[in-house]
N, C-alpha and C positions, 0 to 999 in steps of 0.2 A: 349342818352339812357344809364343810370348810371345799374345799376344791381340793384336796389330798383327799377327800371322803367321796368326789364323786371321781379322781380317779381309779379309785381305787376297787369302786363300784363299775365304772365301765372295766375295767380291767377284767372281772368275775364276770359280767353279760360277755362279753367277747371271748376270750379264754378259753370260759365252759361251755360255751356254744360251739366252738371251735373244733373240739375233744373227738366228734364226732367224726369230724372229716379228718382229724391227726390217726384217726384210729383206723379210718378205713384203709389209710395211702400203709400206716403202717400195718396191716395184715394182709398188702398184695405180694408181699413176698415174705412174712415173718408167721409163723404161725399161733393164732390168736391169744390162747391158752399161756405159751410159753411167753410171748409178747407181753402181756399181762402181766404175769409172772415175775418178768426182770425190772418192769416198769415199777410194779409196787415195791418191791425187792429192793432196789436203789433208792427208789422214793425216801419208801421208809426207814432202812439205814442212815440216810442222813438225815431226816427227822431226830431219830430214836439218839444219835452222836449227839446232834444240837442242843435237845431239851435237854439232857445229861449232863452235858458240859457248862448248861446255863443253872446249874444247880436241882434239875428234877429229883425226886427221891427213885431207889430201884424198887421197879414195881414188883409186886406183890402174886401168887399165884394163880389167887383171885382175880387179879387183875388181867393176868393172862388167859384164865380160860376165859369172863367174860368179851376179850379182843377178839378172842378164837371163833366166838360164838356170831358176834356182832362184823367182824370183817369176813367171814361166809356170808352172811347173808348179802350185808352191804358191798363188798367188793370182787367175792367169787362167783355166787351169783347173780348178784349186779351188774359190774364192771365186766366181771369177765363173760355172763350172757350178753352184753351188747356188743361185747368186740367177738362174741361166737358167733352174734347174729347176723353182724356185718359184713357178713361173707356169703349171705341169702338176700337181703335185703338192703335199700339205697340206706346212707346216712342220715340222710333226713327224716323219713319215715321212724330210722329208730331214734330218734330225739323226740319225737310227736309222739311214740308209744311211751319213751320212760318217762314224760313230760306228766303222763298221766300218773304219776306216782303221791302228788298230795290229795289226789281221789281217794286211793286206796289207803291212805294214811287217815283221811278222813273218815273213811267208812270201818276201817278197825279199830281206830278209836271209838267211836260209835259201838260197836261192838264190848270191846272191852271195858269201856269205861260209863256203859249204858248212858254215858252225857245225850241229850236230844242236839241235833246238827240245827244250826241257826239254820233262817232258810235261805240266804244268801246260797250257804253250802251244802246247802240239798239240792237247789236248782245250779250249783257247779255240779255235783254228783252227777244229776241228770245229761245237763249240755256235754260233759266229758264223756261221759259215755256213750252217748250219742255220734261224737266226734271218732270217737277209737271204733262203732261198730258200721260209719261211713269211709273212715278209713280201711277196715280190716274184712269187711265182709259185705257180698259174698268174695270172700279172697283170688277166686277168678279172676270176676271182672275187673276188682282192683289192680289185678298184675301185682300183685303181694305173695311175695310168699308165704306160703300158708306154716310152715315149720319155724323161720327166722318172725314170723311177727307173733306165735306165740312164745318162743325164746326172750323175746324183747319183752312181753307181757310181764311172762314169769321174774324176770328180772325187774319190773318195778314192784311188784307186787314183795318182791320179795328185799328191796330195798325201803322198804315201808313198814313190813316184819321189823328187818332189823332196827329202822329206825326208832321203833317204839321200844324196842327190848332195851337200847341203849337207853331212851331216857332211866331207864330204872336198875342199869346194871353197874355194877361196882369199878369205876374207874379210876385212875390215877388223878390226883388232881389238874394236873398240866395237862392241856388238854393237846397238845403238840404228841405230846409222851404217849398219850393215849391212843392218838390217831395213828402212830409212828407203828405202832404195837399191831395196830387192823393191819394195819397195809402189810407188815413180816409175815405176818399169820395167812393173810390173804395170799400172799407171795409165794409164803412156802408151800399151799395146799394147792395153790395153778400149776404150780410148777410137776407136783404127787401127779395131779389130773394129766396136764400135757402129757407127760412122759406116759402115763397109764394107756392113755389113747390112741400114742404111736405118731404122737406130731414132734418127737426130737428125730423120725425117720424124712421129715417136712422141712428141718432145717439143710439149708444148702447158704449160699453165698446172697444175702442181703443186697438191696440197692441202694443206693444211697437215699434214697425219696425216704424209703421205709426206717433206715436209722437216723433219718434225722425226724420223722416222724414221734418216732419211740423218744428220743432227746426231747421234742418238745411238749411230747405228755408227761413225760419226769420233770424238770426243768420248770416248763410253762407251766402247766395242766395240775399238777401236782406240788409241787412246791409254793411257784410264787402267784398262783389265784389264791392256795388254800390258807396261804400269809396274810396276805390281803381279806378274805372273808373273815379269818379267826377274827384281825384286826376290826374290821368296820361291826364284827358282831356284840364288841367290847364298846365300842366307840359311837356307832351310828343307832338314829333309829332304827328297830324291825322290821316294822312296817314296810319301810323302804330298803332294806338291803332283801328283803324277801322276793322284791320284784324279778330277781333273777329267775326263778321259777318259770316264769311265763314271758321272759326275754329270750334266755337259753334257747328252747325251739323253733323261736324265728330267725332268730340268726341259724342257726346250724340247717335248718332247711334253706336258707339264702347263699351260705356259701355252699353246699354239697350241690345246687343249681348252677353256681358259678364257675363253680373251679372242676366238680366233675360229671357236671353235663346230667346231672338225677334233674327224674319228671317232675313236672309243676302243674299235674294237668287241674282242672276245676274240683274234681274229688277229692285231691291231697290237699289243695287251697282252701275247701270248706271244711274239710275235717284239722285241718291248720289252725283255721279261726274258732272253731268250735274248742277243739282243746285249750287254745291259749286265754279264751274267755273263762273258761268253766274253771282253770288255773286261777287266773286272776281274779274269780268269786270269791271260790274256796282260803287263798293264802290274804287277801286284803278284809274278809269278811269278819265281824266284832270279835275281839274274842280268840280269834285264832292263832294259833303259834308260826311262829316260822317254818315251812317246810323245810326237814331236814337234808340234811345235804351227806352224801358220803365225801373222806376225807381227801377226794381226788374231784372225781367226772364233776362224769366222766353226769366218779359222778358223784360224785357222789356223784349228788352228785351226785365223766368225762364223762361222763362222761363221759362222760365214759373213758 
């Protein structure tokens, strides 16, 4: 680990911790869906330009339904349930809810691939869940909403889905090209959704907070963390670029405290530490892979 390798790692801890609070300022006047939408839209056009021009081969059919398949789950569901949720719920909470996303990634591995879980990552199973059912319930007394932190749920759970289907689904070798392909896919199906919904009757005149918001999840959040991660993924140890897992939500609950004034009461601080432990079992534990990352947050990931 050279010092270009831990900037580049602080860069991804910060960033995508960040995404959350990019995400909230850009949905006080943009609407989330659509927001989404143009985010990945631009994203990935310049992606999909870049790898092409750097000589990527044109992908394949196959290639495309599997992005179709894989950037639903991972970015429509994902990304675009966190930036649906944060419209119900603080920033930081839904960073502590997708946080829990190498639980479920664990536990359906477990599932599908009948491996037995070491127990490092059985006792993360446990402490996360523990953590997410102090955070979330009874949703009352939490002051949670009860709609926006199963929105958030469903979105890691289902960032977790896609993450496994991708390991085994047919992609283009460049993995830029590949990612470039989710995010179009992702883009153009937020955008079906918005419209469907009635949030292009939502668009009015932007503030500036909001579009530069949206610039710095395209731009930051999305381009230049996900340069950086491909890089340190080729280059760095696992073990250690992994630690963003369980950095991500402490920062993004640290700035969403600072900058817009979200609770920190003792119930969000212990299910805080509870999540970011049971993270840091599960992704350091023998054995285990990298939690996967979507090609953005968000989130993969920004994100959200």
């Amino acid at each position: 680990m050279t010092a270009r390798h831990w900037a580049a790692l602080t860069t991804i801890y910060v960033v995508w911790g960040s995404t959350y609070l990019a995400i909230m300022v850009a949905i006080r006047t943009l609407p989330p869906l659509l927001m989404s939408s143009v985010r990945f839209l631009v994203a990935g056009g310049i992606l999909y330009a870049f790898a092409r021009r750097r000589g990527a081969a044109r992908p394949s059919l196959r290639h495309w339904r599997s992005a179709i398949v894989a950037g639903t789950a991972l970015l429509v569901v994902g990304n675009g349930g966190v930036a649906w949720s944060e419209q119900r719920i603080d920033s930081g909470v839904a960073a502590l809810l997708i946080a829990t996303m190498p639980l479920w990634l664990a536990l359906f591995d477990r599932i599908v691939t009948g491996r037995r879980l070491a127990p490092a990552r059985l006792v993360g199973l446990v402490v996360g869940l523990a953590g997410v059912a102090l955070l979330v319930g009874p949703i009352g007394g939490a002051g949670i909403d009860a709609v926006g932190a199963t929105a958030c749920l469903v979105a890691a759970v289902a960032w977790a889905a896609g993450s496994l289907y991708a390991r085994g689904a047919e992609a283009p070798g460049d993995l830029l090209l590949g990612s470039a392909m989710q995010m179009l896919a992702a883009g153009t199906l937020l955008g079906t959704l918005g419209a469907a919904s009635s949030e292009t009757a939502q668009v009015h005149t932007p503030s500036l907070a909001s579009l530069g918001a949206l610039v710095y999840l395209v731009v930051v959040g999305s381009l230049v963390a996900f340069s950086a991660y491909i890089w340190l993924m080729r280059s760095a140890p696992t073990s250690i670029v992994s630690t963003y897992a369980f950095v991500n939500p402490a920062i993004a609950v640290a700035l969403g405290a600072v900058f817009l004034g979200e609770s920190l009461s003792l119930r969000i601080l212990g299910a805080s530490a509870a999540i970011v432990v049971s993270v840091a079992l599960i992704v350091t534990a023998r054995g285990a892979a990298a939690p996967a990352r979507p090609p953005v947050l968000e989130p993969v990931r920004e994100a959200a």
